[in-house]
C-alpha positions in Angstrom: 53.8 141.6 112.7 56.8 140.8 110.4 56.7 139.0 107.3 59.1 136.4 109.5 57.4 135.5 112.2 60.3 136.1 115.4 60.2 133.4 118.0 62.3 132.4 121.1 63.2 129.0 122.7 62.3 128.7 126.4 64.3 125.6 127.3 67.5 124.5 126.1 68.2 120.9 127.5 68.1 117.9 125.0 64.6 118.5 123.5 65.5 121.9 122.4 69.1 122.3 122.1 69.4 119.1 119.7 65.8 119.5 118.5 64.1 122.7 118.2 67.2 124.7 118.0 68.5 123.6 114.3 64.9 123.5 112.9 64.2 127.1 114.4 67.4 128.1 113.2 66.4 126.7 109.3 62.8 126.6 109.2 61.1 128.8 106.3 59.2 131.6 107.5 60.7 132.2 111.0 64.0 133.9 112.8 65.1 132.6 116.1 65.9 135.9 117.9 66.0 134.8 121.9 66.7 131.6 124.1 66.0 131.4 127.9 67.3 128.5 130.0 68.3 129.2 134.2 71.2 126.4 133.5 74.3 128.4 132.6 75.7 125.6 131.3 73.0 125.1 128.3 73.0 128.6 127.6 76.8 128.4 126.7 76.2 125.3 125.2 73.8 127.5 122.7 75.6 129.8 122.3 78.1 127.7 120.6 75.3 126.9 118.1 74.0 129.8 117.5 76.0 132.6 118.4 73.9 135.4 117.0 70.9 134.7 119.0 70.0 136.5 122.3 70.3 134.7 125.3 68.5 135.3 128.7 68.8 133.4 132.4 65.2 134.5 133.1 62.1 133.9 130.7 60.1 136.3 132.4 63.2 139.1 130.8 62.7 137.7 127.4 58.8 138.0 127.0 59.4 141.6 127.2 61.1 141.8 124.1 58.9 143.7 121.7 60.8 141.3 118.4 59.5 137.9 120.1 56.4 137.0 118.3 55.8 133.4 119.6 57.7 131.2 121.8 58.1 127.7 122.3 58.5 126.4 125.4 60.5 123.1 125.4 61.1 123.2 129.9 60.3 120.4 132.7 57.0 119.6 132.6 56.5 121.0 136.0 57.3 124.4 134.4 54.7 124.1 131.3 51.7 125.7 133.2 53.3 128.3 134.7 55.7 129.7 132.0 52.7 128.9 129.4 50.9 131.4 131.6 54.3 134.0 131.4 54.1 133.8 127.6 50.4 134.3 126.7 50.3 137.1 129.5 53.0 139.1 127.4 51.1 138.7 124.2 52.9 136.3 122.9 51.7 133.4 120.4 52.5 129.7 122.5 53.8 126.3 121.4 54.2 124.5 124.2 55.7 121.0 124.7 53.7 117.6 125.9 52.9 117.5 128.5 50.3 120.7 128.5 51.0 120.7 132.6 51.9 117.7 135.7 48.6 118.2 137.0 44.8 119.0 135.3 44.0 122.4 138.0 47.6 123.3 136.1 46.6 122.7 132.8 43.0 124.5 133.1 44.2 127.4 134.3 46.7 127.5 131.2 43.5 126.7 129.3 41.5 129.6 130.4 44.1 132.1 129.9 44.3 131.1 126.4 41.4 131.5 125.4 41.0 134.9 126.9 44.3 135.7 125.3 43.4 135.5 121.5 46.6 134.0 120.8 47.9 131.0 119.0 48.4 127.9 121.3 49.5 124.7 119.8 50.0 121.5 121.8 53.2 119.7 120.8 51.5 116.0 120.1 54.0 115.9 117.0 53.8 112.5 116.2 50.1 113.7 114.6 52.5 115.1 111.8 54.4 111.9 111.2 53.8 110.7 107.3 52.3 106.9 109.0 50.1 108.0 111.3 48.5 111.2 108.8 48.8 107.9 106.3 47.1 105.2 108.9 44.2 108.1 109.8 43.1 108.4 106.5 42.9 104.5 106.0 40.9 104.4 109.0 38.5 107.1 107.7 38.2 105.5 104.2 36.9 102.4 106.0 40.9 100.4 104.7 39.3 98.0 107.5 35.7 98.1 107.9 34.2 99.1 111.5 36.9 100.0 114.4 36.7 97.9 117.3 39.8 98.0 119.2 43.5 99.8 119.3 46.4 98.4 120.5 49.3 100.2 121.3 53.3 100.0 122.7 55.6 102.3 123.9 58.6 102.0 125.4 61.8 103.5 125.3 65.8 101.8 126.8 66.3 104.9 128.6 69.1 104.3 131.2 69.9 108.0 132.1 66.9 109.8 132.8 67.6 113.4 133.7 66.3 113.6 137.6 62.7 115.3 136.9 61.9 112.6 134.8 61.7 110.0 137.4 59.4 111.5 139.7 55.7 112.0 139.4 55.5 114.8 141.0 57.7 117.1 138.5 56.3 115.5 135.5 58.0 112.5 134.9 57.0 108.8 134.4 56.5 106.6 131.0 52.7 107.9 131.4 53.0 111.5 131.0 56.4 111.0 129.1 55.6 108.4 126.6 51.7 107.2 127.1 50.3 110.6 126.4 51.4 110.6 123.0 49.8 107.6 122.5 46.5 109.0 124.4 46.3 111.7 121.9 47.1 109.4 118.8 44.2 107.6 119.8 42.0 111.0 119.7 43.5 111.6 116.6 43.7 108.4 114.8 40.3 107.2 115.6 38.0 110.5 116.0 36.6 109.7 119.1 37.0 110.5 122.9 38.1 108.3 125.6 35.4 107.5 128.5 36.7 105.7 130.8 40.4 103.7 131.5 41.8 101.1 134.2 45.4 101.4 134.8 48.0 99.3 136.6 51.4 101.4 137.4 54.4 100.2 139.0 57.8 101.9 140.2 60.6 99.6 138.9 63.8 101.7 138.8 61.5 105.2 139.2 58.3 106.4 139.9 55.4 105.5 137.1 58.1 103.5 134.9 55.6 100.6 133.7 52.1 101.4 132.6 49.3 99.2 131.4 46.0 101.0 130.8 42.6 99.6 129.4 40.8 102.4 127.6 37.3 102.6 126.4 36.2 104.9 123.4 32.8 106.0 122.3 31.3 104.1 119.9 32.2 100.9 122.4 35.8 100.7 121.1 38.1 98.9 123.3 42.1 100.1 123.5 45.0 98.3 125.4 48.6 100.1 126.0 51.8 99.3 127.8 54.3 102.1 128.1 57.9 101.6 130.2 60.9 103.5 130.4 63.5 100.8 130.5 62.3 98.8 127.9 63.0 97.5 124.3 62.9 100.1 122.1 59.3 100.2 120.2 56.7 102.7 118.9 53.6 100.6 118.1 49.8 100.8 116.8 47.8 98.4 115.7 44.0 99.3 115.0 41.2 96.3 114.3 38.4 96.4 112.5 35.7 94.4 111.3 37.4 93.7 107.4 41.0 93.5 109.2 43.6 95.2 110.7 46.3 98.3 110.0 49.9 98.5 111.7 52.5 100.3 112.4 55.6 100.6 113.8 57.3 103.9 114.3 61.0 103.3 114.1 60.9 100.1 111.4 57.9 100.2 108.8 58.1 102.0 105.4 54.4 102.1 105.3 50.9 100.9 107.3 50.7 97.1 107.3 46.9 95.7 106.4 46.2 92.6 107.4 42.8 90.7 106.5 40.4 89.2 108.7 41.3 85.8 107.9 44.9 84.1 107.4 43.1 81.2 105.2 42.9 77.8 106.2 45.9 75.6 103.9 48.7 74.5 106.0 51.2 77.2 104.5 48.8 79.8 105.2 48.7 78.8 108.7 52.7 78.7 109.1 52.3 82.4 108.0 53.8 81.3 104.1 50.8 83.0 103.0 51.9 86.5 103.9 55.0 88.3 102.6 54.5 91.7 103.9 53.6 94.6 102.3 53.6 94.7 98.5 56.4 96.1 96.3 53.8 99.0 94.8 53.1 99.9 98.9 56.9 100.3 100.1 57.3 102.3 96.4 54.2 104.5 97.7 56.1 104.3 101.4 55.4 107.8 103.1 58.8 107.5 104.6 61.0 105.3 102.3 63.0 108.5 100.5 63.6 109.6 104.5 64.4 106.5 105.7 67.1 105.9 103.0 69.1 109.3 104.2 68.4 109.2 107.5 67.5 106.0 109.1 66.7 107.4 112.9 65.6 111.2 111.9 62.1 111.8 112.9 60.1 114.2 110.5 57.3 115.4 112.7 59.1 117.6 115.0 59.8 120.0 111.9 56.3 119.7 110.5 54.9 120.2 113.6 56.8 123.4 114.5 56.2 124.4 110.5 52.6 123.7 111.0 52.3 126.4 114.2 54.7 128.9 112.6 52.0 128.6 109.5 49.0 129.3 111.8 51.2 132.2 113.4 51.7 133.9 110.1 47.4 133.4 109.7 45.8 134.2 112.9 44.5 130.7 112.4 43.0 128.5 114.5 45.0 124.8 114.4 45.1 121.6 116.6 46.8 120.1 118.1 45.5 122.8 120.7 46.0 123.1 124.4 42.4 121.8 124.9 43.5 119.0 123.3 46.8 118.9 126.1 43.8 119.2 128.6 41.5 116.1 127.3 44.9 113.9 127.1 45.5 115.1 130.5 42.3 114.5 132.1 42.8 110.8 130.9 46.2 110.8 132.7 44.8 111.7 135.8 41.8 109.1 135.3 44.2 106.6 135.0 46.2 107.8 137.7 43.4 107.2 140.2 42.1 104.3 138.9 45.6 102.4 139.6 45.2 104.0 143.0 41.8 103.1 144.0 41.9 99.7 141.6 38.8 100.4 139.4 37.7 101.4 136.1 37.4 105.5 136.6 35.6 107.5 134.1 37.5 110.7 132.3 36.5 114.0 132.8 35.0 115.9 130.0 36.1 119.2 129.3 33.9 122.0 127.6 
């Protein structure tokens, strides 16, 4: 291999004409030599942007490109599986976008050929590289809050104008596999432990899946309650309890995790909240995301270290997570919750080995 490790885009809407394309085009350690997109329209669009690059209607025509080292697949979800499938079949080192797949047959079969491929396959969870949640982890580890007993957790988004695959289930769309799964994996990630079992409530409001509640139970008897919704006010929440208090965060507003203690005291101001100002001026100096925040209020770091982080294991042969096991477990818990809204019971999850 190179010393630069040579990658392509497969899929040039939004996500990776706006997103992965400048960070490809800048990020240390890589060249962006290829794109692949079947709209004509986004390939000209690219082409605009980066006018150097190579650009091909068909990805199966780009995988046989002997200076394309890894590829990141950024396409409808419905496409994840099988285009994963393209990529690790040519040799190729994968990075493929959340969702790993629409359905779990999909996403095993992508599993199985990875791991008879000896490749690199990296999930895109990002948000596991955002500065809070790497920050609220560690608290959580360090015992910030005594033993976990419960997660709660919000996200929704005021999207008006969802592109057309997005509002069906059966191409991939919904605020569960669009928005929830992030928060499925965070909850892997942030906490250390697997989810057992989940009851789910889903209604269609303006499309299919577009307001999810699910009650998750974790190992170790943890308890977790989530609401994600397309259509919604605009919020990307956590809060984690334990036994000495509780940690917060809020994705798009806090400068750093919020501890609360157990108890809010018992004199009248205390009560009227006068007893808490926030966090303290030597926390929002420590603030993981204050420098960030002051020159760009709405960028959002963990799509670049994310895609730094798999062009790192790349260059090393290494093994890294997020993985597409990892896809698969968050998966299996989206199909769990799937039928238990259908069948109106608590379902177990599916463990994968």
């Amino acid at each position: 291999m190179s010393l630069l490790v040579r990658t392509a885009l497969v899929g040039c809407g939004s996500l990776g004409r706006l997103v992965h394309l400048p960070i490809l085009s800048s990020l240390p350690g890589t060249r962006l030599v290829a794109v692949a997109d079947p709209d004509a329209g986004a390939l000209a669009m690219v082409e605009q942007l980066a006018p150097n690059v190579a650009r091909f209607a068909d990805h199966r025509e780009l995988l046989t490109r002997d200076d394309v080292d890894a590829v990141i697949v950024a396409l409808p979800t419905a496409l994840h599986a099988s285009v994963g499938i393209d990529v690790l079949a040519a040799g190729k080192h994968l990075y493929l976008e959340k969702p790993i797949a629409a359905t779990v047959p999909d996403a095993r079969r992508l599993v199985d050929c990875w791991r008879a491929s000896g490749r690199v396959g990296v999930m895109g969870f990002n948000y596991r590289f955002h500065p809070l949640y790497i920050r609220l982890r560690s608290m959580v580890r360090d015992g910030a809050i005594g033993s976990i007993g419960a997660m709660r957790s919000v996200f929704a988004a005021p999207t008006d104008a969802l592109p057309a695959w997005k509002t069906r289930r059966e191409t991939g769309g919904g605020a569960l596999l669009d928005l929830g799964i992030h928060h499925i994996d965070l909850a892997r990630f942030l906490l250390g432990r697997e989810i057992r079992s989940v009851g789910a409530q889903i209604h269609d409001v303006r499309s299919e899946n577009d307001r999810v509640t699910l009650d998750l139970e974790l190992d170790g008897d943890v308890v977790m309650q989530s609401f994600f919704a397309f259509g919604a006010v605009e919020e990307d929440r956590i809060e984690v309890y334990g036994d000495a208090g509780k940690l917060t965060i809020d994705r798009h507003h806090s400068l750093t995790v919020e501890r609360r203690p157990t108890r809010v005291g018992s004199s009248r101001g205390q009560r009227l909240g006068l007893g808490y100002r926030g966090p303290r001026v030597r926390d929002l100096l420590d603030s993981p995301v204050l420098s960030l925040r002051l020159r760009a209020p709405t960028a959002e770091p963990s799509y670049r270290a994310s895609l730094a982080h798999f062009i790192g294991a790349v260059s090393r042969a290494n093994d890294v997570t997020p993985d597409l096991v990892d896809g698969l477990r968050a998966l299996e818990v989206v199909g769990a919750a799937m039928d238990a809204a259908a069948e109106g019971k608590r379902v177990s999850c599916a463990s994968f080995s």
